[in-house]
KOLMI-507902 format. One record per residue (C-alpha): residue number from 0; chain; x negated, z negated, y; residue in one letter. Coordinates in nm, 2 decimals, decimal comma. Layout:
// residues N
{atom NUM 'A' {X Z Y} 'A'}
...
***
This chain:
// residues 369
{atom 0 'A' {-1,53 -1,62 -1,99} 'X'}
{atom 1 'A' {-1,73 -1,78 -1,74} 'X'}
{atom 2 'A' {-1,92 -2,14 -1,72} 'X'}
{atom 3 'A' {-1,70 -2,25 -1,40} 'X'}
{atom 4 'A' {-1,86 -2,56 -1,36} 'X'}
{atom 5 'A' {-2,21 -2,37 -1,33} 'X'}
{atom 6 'A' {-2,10 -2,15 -1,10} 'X'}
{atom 7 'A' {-1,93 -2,45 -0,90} 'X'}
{atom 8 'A' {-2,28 -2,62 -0,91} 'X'}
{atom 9 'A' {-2,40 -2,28 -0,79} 'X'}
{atom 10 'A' {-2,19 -2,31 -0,44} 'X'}
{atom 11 'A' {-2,27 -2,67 -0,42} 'X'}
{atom 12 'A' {-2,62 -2,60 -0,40} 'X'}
{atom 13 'A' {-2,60 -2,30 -0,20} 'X'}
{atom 14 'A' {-2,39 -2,48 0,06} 'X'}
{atom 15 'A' {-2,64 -2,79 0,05} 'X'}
{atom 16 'A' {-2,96 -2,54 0,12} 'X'}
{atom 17 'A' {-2,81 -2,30 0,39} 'X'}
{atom 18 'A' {-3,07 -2,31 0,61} 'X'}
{atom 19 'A' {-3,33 -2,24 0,33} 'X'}
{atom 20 'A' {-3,15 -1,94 0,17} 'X'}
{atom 21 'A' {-3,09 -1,79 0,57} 'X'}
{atom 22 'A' {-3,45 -1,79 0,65} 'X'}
{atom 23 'A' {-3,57 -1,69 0,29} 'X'}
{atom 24 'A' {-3,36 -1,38 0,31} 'X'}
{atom 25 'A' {-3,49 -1,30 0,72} 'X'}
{atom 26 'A' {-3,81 -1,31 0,57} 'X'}
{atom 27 'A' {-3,74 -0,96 0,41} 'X'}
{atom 28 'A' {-3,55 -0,77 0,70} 'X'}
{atom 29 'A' {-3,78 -0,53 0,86} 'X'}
{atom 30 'A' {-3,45 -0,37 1,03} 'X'}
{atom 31 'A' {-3,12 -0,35 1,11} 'X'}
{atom 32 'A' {-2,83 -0,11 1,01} 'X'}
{atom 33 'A' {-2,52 -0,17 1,23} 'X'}
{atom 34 'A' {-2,16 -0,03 1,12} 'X'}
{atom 35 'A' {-1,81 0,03 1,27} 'X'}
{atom 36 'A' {-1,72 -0,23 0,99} 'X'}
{atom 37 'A' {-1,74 -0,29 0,62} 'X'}
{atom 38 'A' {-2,00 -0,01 0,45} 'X'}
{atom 39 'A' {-2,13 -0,18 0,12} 'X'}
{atom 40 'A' {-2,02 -0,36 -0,14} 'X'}
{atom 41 'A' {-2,20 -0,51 -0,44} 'X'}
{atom 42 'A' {-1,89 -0,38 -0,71} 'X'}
{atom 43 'A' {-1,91 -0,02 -0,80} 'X'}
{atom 44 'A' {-1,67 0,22 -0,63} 'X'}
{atom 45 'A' {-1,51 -0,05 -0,43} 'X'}
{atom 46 'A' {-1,40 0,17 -0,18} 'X'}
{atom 47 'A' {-1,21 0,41 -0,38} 'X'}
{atom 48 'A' {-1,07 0,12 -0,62} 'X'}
{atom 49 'A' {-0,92 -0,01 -0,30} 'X'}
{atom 50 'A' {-0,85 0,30 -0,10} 'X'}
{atom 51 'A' {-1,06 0,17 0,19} 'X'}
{atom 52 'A' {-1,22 0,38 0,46} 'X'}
{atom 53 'A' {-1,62 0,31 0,45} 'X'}
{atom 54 'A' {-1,72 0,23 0,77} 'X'}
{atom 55 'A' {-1,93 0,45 0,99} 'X'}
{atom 56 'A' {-2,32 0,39 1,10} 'X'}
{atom 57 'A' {-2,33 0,26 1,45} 'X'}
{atom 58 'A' {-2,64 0,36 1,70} 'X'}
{atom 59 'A' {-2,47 0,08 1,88} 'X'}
{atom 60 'A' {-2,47 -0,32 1,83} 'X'}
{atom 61 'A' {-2,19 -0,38 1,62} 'X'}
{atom 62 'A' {-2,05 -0,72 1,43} 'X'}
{atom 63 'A' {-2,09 -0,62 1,11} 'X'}
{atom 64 'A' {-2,46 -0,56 1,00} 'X'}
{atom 65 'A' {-2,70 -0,52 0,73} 'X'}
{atom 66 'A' {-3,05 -0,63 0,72} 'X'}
{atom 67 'A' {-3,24 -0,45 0,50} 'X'}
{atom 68 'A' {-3,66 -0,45 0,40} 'X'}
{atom 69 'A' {-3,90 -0,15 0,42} 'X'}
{atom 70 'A' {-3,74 0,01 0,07} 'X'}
{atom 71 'A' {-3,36 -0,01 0,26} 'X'}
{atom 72 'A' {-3,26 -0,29 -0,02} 'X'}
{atom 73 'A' {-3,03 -0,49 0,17} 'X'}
{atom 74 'A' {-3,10 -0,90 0,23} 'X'}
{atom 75 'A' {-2,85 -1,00 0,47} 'X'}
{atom 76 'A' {-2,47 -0,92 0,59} 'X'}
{atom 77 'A' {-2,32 -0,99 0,85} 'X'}
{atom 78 'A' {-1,88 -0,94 0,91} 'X'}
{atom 79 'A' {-1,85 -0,73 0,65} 'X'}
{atom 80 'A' {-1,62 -0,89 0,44} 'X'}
{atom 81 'A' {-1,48 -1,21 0,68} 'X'}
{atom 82 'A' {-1,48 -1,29 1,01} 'X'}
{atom 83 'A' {-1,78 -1,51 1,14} 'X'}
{atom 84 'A' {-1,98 -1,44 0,84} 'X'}
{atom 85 'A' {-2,33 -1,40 0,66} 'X'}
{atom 86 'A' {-2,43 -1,33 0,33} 'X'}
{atom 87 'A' {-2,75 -1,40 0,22} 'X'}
{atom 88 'A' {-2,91 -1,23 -0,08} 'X'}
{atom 89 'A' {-3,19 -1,32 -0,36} 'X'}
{atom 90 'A' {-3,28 -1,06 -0,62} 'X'}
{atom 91 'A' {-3,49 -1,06 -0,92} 'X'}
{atom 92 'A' {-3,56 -0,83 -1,19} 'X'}
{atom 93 'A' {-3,23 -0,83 -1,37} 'X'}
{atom 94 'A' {-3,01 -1,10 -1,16} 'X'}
{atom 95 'A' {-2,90 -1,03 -0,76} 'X'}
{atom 96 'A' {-2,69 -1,34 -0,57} 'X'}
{atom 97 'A' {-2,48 -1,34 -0,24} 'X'}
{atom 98 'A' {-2,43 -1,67 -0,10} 'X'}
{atom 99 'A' {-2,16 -1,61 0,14} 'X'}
{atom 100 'A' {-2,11 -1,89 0,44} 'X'}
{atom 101 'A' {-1,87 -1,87 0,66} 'X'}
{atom 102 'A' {-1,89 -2,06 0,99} 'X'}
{atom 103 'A' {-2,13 -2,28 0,84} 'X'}
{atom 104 'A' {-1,96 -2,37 0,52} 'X'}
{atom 105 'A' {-2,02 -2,20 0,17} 'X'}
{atom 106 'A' {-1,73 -1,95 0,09} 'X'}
{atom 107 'A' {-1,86 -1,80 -0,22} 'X'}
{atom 108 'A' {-2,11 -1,68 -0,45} 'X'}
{atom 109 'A' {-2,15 -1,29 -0,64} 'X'}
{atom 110 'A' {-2,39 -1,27 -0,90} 'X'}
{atom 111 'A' {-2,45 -0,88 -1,03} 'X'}
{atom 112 'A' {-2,66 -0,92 -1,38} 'X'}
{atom 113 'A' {-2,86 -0,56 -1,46} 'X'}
{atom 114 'A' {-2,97 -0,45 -1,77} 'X'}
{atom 115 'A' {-3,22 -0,14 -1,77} 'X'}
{atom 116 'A' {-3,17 -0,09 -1,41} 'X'}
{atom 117 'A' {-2,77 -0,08 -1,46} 'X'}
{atom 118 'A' {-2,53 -0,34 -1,35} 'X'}
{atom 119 'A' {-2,33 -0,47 -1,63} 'X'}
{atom 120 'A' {-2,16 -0,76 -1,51} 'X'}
{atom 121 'A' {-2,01 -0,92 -1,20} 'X'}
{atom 122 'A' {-1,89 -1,26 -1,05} 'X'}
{atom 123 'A' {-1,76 -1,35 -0,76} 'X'}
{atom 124 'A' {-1,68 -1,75 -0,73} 'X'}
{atom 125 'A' {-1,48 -1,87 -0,47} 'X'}
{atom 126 'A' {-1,44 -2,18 -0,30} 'X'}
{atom 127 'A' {-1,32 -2,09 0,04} 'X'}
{atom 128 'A' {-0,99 -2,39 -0,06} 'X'}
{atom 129 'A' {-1,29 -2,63 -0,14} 'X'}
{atom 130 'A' {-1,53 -2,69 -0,37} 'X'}
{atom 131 'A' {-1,31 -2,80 -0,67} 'X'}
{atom 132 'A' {-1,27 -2,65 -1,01} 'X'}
{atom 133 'A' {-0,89 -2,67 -0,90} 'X'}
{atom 134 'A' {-0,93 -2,52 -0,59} 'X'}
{atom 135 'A' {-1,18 -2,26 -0,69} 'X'}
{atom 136 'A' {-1,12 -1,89 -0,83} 'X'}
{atom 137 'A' {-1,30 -1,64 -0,94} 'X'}
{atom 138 'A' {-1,35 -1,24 -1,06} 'X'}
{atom 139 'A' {-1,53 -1,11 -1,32} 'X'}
{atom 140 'A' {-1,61 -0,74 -1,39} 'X'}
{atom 141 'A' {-1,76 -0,56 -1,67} 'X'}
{atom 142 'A' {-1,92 -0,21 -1,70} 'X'}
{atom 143 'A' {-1,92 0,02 -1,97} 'X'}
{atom 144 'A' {-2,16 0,32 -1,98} 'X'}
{atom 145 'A' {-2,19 0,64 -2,13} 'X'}
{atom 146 'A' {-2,51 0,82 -2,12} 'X'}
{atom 147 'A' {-2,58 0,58 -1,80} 'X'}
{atom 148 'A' {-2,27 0,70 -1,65} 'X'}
{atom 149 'A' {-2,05 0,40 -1,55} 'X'}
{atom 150 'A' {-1,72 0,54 -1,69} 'X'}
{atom 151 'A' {-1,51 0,19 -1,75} 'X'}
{atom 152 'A' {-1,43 -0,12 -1,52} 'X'}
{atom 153 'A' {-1,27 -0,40 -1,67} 'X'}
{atom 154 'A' {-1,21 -0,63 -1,39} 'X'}
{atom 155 'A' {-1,03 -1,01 -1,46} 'X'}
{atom 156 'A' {-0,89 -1,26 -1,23} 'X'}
{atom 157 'A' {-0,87 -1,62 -1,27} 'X'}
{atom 158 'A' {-0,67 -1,86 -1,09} 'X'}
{atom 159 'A' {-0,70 -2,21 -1,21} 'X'}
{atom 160 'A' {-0,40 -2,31 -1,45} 'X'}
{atom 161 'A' {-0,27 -1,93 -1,46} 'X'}
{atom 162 'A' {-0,33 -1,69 -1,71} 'X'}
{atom 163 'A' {-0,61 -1,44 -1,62} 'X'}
{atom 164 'A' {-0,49 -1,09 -1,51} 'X'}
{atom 165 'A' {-0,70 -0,82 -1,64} 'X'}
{atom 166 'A' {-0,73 -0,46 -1,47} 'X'}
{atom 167 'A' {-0,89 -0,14 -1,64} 'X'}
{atom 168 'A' {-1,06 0,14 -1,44} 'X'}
{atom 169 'A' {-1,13 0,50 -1,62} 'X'}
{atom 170 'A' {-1,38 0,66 -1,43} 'X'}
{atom 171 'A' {-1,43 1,11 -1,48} 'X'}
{atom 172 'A' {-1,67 1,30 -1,28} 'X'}
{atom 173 'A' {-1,74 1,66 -1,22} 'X'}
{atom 174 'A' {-1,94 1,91 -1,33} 'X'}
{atom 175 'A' {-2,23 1,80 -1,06} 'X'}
{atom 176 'A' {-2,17 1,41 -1,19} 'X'}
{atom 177 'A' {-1,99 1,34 -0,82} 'X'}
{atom 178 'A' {-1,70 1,10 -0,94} 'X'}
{atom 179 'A' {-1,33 1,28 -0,94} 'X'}
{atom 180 'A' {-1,11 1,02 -1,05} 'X'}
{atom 181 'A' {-0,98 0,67 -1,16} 'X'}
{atom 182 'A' {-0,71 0,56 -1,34} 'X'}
{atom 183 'A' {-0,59 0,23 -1,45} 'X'}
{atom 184 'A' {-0,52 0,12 -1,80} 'X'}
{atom 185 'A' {-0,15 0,31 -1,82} 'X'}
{atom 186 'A' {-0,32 0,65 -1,66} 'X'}
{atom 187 'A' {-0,21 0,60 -1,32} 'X'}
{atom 188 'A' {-0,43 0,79 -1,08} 'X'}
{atom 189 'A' {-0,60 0,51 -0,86} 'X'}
{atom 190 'A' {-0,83 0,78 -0,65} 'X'}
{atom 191 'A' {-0,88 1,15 -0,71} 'X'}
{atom 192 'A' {-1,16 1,37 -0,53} 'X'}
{atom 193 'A' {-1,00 1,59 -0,34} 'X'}
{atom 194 'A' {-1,16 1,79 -0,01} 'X'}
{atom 195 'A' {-1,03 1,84 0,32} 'X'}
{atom 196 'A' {-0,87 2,25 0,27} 'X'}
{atom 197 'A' {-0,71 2,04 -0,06} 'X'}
{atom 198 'A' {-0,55 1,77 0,13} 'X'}
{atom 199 'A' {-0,39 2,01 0,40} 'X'}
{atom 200 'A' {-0,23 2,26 0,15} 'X'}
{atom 201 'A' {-0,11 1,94 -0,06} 'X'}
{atom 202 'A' {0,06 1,77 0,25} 'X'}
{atom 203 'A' {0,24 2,14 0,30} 'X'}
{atom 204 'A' {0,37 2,11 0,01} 'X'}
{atom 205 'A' {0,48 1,70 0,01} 'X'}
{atom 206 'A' {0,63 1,79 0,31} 'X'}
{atom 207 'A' {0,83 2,08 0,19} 'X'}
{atom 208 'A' {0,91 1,83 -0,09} 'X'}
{atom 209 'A' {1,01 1,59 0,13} 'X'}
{atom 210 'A' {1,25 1,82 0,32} 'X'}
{atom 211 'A' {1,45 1,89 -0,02} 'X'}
{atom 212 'A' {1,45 1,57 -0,12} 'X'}
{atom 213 'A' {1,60 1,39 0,19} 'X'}
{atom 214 'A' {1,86 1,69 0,18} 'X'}
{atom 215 'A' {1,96 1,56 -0,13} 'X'}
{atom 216 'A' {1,95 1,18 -0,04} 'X'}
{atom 217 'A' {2,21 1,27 0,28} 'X'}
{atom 218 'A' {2,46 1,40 0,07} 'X'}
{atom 219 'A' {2,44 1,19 -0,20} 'X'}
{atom 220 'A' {2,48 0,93 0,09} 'X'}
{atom 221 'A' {2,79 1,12 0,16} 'X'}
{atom 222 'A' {2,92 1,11 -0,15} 'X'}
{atom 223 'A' {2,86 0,74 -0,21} 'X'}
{atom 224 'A' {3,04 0,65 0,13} 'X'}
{atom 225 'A' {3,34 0,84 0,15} 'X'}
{atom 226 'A' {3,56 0,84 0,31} 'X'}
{atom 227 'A' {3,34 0,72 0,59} 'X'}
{atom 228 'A' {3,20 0,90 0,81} 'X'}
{atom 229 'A' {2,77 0,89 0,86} 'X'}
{atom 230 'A' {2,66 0,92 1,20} 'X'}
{atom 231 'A' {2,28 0,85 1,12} 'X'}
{atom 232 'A' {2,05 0,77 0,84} 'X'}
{atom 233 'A' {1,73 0,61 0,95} 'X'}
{atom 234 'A' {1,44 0,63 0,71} 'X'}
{atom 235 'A' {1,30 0,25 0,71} 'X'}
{atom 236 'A' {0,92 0,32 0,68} 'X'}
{atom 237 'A' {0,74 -0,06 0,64} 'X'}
{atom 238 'A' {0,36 -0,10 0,68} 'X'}
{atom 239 'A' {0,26 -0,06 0,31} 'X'}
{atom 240 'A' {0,15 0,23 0,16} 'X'}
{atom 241 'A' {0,41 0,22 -0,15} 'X'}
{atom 242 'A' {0,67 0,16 0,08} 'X'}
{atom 243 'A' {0,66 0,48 0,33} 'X'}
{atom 244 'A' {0,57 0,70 0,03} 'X'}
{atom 245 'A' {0,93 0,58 -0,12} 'X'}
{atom 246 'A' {1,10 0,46 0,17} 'X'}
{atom 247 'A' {1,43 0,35 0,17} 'X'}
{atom 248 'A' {1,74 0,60 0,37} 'X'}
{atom 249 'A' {1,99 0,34 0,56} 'X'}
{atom 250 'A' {2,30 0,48 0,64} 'X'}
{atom 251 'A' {2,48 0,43 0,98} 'X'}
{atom 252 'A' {2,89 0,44 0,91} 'X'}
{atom 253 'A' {3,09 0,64 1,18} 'X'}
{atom 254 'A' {3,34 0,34 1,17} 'X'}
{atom 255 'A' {3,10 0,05 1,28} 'X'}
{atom 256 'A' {2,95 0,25 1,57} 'X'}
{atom 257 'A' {3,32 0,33 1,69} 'X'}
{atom 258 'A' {3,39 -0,05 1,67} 'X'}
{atom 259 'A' {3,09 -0,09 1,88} 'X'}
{atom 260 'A' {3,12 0,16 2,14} 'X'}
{atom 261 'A' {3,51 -0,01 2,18} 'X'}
{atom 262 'A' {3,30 -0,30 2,25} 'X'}
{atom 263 'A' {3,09 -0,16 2,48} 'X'}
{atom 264 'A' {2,78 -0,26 2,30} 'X'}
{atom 265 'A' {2,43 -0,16 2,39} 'X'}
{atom 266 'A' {2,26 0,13 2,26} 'X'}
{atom 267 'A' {2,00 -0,08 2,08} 'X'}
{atom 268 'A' {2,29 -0,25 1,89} 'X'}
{atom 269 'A' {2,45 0,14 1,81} 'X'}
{atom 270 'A' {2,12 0,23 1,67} 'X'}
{atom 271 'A' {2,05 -0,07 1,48} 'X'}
{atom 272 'A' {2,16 -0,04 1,15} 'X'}
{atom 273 'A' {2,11 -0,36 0,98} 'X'}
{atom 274 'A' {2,48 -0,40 1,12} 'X'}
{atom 275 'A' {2,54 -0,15 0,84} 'X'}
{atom 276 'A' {2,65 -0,20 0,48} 'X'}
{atom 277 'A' {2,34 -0,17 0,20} 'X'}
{atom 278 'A' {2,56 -0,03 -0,07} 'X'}
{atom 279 'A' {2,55 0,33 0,03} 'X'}
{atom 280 'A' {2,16 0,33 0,05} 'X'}
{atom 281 'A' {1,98 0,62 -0,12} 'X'}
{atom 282 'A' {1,60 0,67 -0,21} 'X'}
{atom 283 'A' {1,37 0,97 -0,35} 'X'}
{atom 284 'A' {1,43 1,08 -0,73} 'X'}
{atom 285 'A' {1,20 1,30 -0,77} 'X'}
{atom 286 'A' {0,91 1,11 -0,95} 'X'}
{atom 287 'A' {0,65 1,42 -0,95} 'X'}
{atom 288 'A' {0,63 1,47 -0,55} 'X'}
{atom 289 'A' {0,62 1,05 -0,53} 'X'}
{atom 290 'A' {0,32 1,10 -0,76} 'X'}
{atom 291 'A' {0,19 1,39 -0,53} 'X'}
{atom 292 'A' {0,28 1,20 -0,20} 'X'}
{atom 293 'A' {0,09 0,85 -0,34} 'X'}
{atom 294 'A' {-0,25 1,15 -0,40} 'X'}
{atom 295 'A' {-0,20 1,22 -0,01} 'X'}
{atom 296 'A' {-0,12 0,85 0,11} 'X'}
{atom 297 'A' {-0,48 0,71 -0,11} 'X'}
{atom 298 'A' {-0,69 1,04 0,07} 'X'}
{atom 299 'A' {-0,55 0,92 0,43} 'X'}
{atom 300 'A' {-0,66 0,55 0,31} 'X'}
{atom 301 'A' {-0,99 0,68 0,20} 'X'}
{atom 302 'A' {-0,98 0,83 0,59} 'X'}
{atom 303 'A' {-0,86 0,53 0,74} 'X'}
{atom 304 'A' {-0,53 0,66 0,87} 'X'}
{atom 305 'A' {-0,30 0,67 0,65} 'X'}
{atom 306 'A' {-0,03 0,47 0,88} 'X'}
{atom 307 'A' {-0,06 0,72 1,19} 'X'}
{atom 308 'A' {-0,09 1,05 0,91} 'X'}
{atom 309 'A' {0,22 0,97 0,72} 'X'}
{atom 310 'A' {0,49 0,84 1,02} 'X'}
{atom 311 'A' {0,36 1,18 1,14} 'X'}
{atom 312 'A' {0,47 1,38 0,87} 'X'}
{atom 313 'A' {0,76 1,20 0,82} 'X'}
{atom 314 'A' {0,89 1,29 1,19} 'X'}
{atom 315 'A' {0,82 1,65 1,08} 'X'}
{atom 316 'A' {1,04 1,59 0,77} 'X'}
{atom 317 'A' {1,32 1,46 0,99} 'X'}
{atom 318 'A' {1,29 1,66 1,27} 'X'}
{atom 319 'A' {1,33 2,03 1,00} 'X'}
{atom 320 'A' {1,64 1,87 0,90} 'X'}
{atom 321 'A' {1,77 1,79 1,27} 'X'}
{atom 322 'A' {1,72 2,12 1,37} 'X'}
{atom 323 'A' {1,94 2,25 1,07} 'X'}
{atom 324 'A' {2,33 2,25 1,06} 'X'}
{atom 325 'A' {2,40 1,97 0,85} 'X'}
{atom 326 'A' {2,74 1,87 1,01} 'X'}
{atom 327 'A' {2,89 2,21 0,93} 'X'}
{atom 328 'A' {2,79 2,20 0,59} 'X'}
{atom 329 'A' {2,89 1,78 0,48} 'X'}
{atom 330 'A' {3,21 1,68 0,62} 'X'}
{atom 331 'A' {3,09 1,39 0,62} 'X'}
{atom 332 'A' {2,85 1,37 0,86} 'X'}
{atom 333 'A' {2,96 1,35 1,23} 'X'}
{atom 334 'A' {2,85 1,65 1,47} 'X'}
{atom 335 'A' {2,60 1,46 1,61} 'X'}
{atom 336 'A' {2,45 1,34 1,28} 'X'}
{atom 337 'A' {2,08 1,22 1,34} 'X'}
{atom 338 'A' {1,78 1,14 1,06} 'X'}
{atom 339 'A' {1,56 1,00 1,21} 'X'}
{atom 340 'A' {1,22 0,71 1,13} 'X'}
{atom 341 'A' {1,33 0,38 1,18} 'X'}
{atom 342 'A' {1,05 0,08 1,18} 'X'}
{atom 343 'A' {0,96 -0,26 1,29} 'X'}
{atom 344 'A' {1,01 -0,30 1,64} 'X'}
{atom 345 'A' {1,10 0,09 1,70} 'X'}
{atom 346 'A' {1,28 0,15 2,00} 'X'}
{atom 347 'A' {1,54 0,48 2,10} 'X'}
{atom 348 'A' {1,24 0,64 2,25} 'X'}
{atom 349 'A' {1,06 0,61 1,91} 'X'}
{atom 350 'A' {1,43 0,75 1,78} 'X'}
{atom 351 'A' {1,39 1,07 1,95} 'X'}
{atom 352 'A' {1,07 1,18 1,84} 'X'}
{atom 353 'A' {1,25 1,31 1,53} 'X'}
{atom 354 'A' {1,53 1,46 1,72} 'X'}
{atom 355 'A' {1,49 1,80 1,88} 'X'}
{atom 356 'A' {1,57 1,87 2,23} 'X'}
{atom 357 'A' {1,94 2,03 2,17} 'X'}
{atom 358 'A' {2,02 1,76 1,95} 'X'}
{atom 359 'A' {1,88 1,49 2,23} 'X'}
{atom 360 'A' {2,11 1,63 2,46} 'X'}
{atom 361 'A' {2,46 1,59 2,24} 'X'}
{atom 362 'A' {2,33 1,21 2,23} 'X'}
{atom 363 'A' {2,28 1,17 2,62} 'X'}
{atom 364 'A' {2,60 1,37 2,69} 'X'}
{atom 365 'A' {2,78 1,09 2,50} 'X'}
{atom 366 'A' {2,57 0,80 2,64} 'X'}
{atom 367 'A' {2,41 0,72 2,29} 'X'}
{atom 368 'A' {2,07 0,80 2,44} 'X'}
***
């Protein structure tokens, strides 16, 4: 554990001697790298801890910055880590310090000890709620080496009156020492090396996964409503990774959209299905090709487009299934039975990107499109 109250004393002086510590660390920058956003951090493997794209070298003026001496050793940054920010840094031998401001005011303060060249501790104290042991909290990481190989991060966080919350990282590396994966302390794969040809033939097979598996999710949604009738089941994808890897399939009962269409209701309203009953929702059961989707979902992260990458496939995923004859094989499904993506704010236009062009048609001859 941590002296609080030194590192505390730490951000009062630092936010008392801005100035100072600005122009001490100019002093060293003999130039500038630019970057499309953040590209360093002073925590090992940060990136692939928290599947974050590393952003890209800029020839052109960018917000986030790095001013580095004549050895590349970094003194100042700027954006990288909040908005209308710099962090200025002062090394020594075995002890390296961020003082972080942000619009003027101290935010917080990283200290990396090194022993033997290697880092084997890490702070970060924050007091961006003020500058109270109450409002303060902090990290702390420690490394564990093998043969100067980092291979274990035990990271803790503290939040003033709670109980700390500690998180393990077990690093393995290839043959050629390039890291190839992490896992937390219950083996769960946090990030796994894998290449470009290795991410294509392993989203070939999540999607053929996928296919199966929402197969079997419409008729057990069958099963669980009948007698009803299902007109659609809309796969609710939310912005989270977790949550489009194991999204949750709505059904829309045949019964309710009559009722509606009586009512001359719009087609929004028909195609919204939080007018539809919960109880006859289904999810994915088949815990191996979660675990294989999550691999795919943390590679997209890594890439920075994991959002766009996965609705994609999951369109693909519903549009197979479209272009099957589902209503001739579940009575009950209704002949125009639809699976389609459903998301915040999607409209009927977003609707039909899972629908092929035959099925389209069914829906605009009946005025549901």
């Amino acid at each position: 554990m941590i002296d609080r109250a030194y590192y505390l004393a730490l951000c009062e002086e630092a936010h008392e001697n801005m100035e100072a510590y600005k122009e001490e660390a100019e002093r060293h920058v003999a130039g500038w790298e630019y970057a499309t956003g953040k590209r360093y951090d002073l925590t090992p493997y940060y990136f692939e801890r928290n599947h974050e794209s590393r952003g890209r070298v800029s020839r052109q003026e960018q917000m986030t910055a790095y001013g580095r001496d004549e050895r590349g050793d970094i003194w100042i940054t700027k954006w990288d880590y909040l908005r209308d920010a710099i962090g200025c840094y002062s090394r020594s031998e075995n002890l390296l310090i961020n003082r972080l401001y942000q619009s003027g005011e101290i935010d917080s303060v990283e200290e990396v000890v090194f022993k033997d060249g290697l880092p084997i501790r890490y702070v970060q104290f924050i007091v961006r709620g003020g500058r109270t042991l109450e409002a303060a909290w902090h990290y702390e990481e420690y490394y564990e080496y093998r043969h100067s190989r980092l291979v274990q991060i035990n990271r803790y966080s503290h939040s003033h009156g709670q109980k700390p919350q500690q998180y393990q990282y077990d690093l393995s590396y290839a043959d050629n020492g390039k890291l190839s994966q992490i896992t937390d302390g219950q083996s769960k794969i946090i990030f796994m090396d894998i290449s470009g040809s290795q991410a294509a033939v392993l989203r070939e097979a999540v999607k053929k996964g996928l296919i199966e598996e929402a197969r079997r999710t419409i008729e057990a949604a069958c099963r669980r409503a009948a007698p009803e009738q299902l007109f659609c089941i809309g796969v609710y994808l939310h912005d989270e990774p977790d949550t489009v890897r194991d999204p949750i399939f709505q059904p829309g009962l045949e019964s309710i959209r009559s009722e509606q269409l009586r009512q001359h209701q719009s087609k929004h309203d028909i195609w919204y299905l939080g007018e539809h009953p919960i109880r006859y929702q289904e999810s994915i059961e088949n815990k191996e090709l979660l675990a294989r989707f999550e691999r795919l979902i943390q590679y997209w992260e890594m890439k920075g487009s994991w959002w766009s990458n996965a609705r994609k496939l999951w369109r693909e995923v519903a549009m197979a299934l479209n272009q099957e004859a589902l209503a001739s094989m579940l009575p009950g499904l209704t002949d125009d039975f639809v699976i389609f993506i459903d998301e915040e704010g999607a409209g009927i236009k977003d609707l039909l990107k899972s629908v092929p062009p035959k099925k389209q048609d069914l829906l605009r001859s009946k005025g549901l499109v």
